[in-house]
C-alpha positions, 0 to 999 in steps of 0.5 A: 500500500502506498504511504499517503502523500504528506501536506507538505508534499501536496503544498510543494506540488501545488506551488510548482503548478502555479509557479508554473502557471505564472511563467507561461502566462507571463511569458505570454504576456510579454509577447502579446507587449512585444508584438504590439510595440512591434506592430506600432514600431512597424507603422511609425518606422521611417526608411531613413535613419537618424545616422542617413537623416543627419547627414541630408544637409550635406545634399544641399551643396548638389553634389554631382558624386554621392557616396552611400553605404555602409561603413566602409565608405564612411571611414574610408571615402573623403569626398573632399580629395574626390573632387580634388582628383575630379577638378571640381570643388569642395562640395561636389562630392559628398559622403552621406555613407552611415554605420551598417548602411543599407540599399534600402536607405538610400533609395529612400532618400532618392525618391524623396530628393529625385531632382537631386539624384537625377543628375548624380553619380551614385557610388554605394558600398555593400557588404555581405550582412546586408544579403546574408540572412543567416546574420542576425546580431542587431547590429548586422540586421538592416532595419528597413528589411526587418521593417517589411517581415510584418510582425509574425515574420518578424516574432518567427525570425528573431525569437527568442535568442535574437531579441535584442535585434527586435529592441533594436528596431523597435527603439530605431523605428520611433527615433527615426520617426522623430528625426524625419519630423524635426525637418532639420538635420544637424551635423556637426563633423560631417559638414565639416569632412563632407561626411568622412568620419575617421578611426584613429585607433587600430584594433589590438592584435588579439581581436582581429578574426584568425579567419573571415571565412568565421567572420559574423557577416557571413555567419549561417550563410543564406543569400536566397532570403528576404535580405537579398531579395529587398536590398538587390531590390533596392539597388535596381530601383536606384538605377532608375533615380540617378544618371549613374550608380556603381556598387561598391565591393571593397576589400578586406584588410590584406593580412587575410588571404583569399586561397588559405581560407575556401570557406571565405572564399565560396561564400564570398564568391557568392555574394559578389554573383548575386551583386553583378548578376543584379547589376547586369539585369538592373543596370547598374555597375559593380567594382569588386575591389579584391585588393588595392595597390600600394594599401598594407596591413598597416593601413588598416584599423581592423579588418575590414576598415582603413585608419586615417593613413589608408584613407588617401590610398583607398580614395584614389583608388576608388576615383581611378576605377570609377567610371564617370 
């Protein structure tokens, strides 16, 4: 015969019920909040980022050379040596470039400025998290792809251990809408380097990656996704804005060898096809810089963006490749 179970016993087994209980309804709770913030942040979510949406006075120089993109042409592309090299003056180019830039950005700012663009010469740079779906740290997600998953897509793709990308444009969705109702920018370091921003400091030894083929850009490999498909998107839709757009591929640090590390090297080649493949269809030019001449290892601040010595070397470069 089995010992009756004690008080004690049943008091445990009643509490770890309804502790139980609380969490799931908790747990509930807190996604019922989180997609109604995200269904909120959806509807006030603006294309333009306050990092793109501070840089737009840049614009009222009418620049005949834009340069956009991520952060490697807002560390490494001065605009002011570009029209130098051009034999136009200082505001003829212009670098509207932000941190984890994106397509999608810039195409906004190309439809609402269309006159401007219409007789531009647009240079933007990609790198492989913004076609990558597999990357889903916050800071490798553009905001205006996560924007157009809805919010079912959105609560599937990143819950639960990406959530902090959906606090991220959550908190970004509602910062840009404030930016884009102020109706004034107000940089202060761009207008003076027409939009070149600088490292100074090089990364110390022990943080560069051992190999990119590793590197988060390329974690989870997936360029038959949303990403891709919006943000290719988008650059087919800029060739229609402006009198010439060329997609910049640029180079790793050159202490990285592309025929040591295949992963890098397969993955890589793949993003480099969806983007010309997309420039022949669209229109549009892609320059894939593998290296450059005369940049060394010490030219770099980490391995993917130049220091201050690196600049002049990257920028020539880049204006010797350019097709006007």
């Amino acid at each position: 015969m089995m010992p009756a179970t004690s008080p004690f016993h049943r008091a445990q087994a009643a509490s770890a019920r309804w502790i139980a209980a609380l969490l799931v309804l908790t747990a509930a709770a807190w996604l019922v909040v989180l997609a109604g913030l995200l269904a909120v942040a959806s509807r006030v979510h603006d294309d333009i980022p306050v990092d793109l949406a501070v840089k737009l006075p840049l614009l009222a120089s009418h620049p005949d050379l834009i340069f956009g993109g991520d952060s490697r042409m807002l560390y490494q592309v001065d605009p002011r040596l570009a029209a130098q090299l051009l034999g136009k003056p200082e505001g003829s180019a212009v670098n509207i470039a932000y941190d984890a830039g994106e397509p999608l950005a810039l195409l906004a700012v190309m439809r609402g400025e269309s006159e401007l663009f219409r007789n531009a010469q647009v240079v933007i740079s990609v790198s492989p998290f913004v076609f990558n779906d597999g990357a889903r740290q916050a800071v490798f997600n553009p905001q205006d792809v996560v924007a157009r998953l809805g919010v079912f897509g959105q609560m599937t793709t990143y819950l639960p251990l990406r959530v902090s990308t959906l606090i991220r444009f959550i908190r970004e969705a509602f910062a840009s809408r404030l930016e884009s109702e102020r109706h004034t920018g107000h940089p202060v370091q761009p207008l003076t380097a027409s939009g070149l921003f600088f490292l100074d400091n090089s990364q110390p030894e022990n943080r560069w990656p051992a190999a990119l083929g590793s590197h988060p850009h390329y974690a989870h490999w997936d360029i038959g996704g949303p990403k891709a498909r919006l943000e290719t998107g988008a650059l087919c839709d800029m060739a229609k804005l402006a009198r010439k757009v060329t997609v910049v591929i640029p180079p790793w640090a050159p202490r990285y060898d592309r025929a040591k590390d295949a992963a890098w090297r397969e993955k890589d080649d793949q993003y480099v096809a969806l983007v010309t493949n997309a420039g022949r269809a669209c229109g549009f030019d892609v320059l894939n810089i593998a290296s450059v001449p005369g940049i060394a290892p010490d030219n770099y601040a980490d391995e993917m963006h130049v220091n201050t010595s690196g600049i002049p070397i990257y920028t020539r470069y880049l204006m010797s490749r350019l097709n006007p």
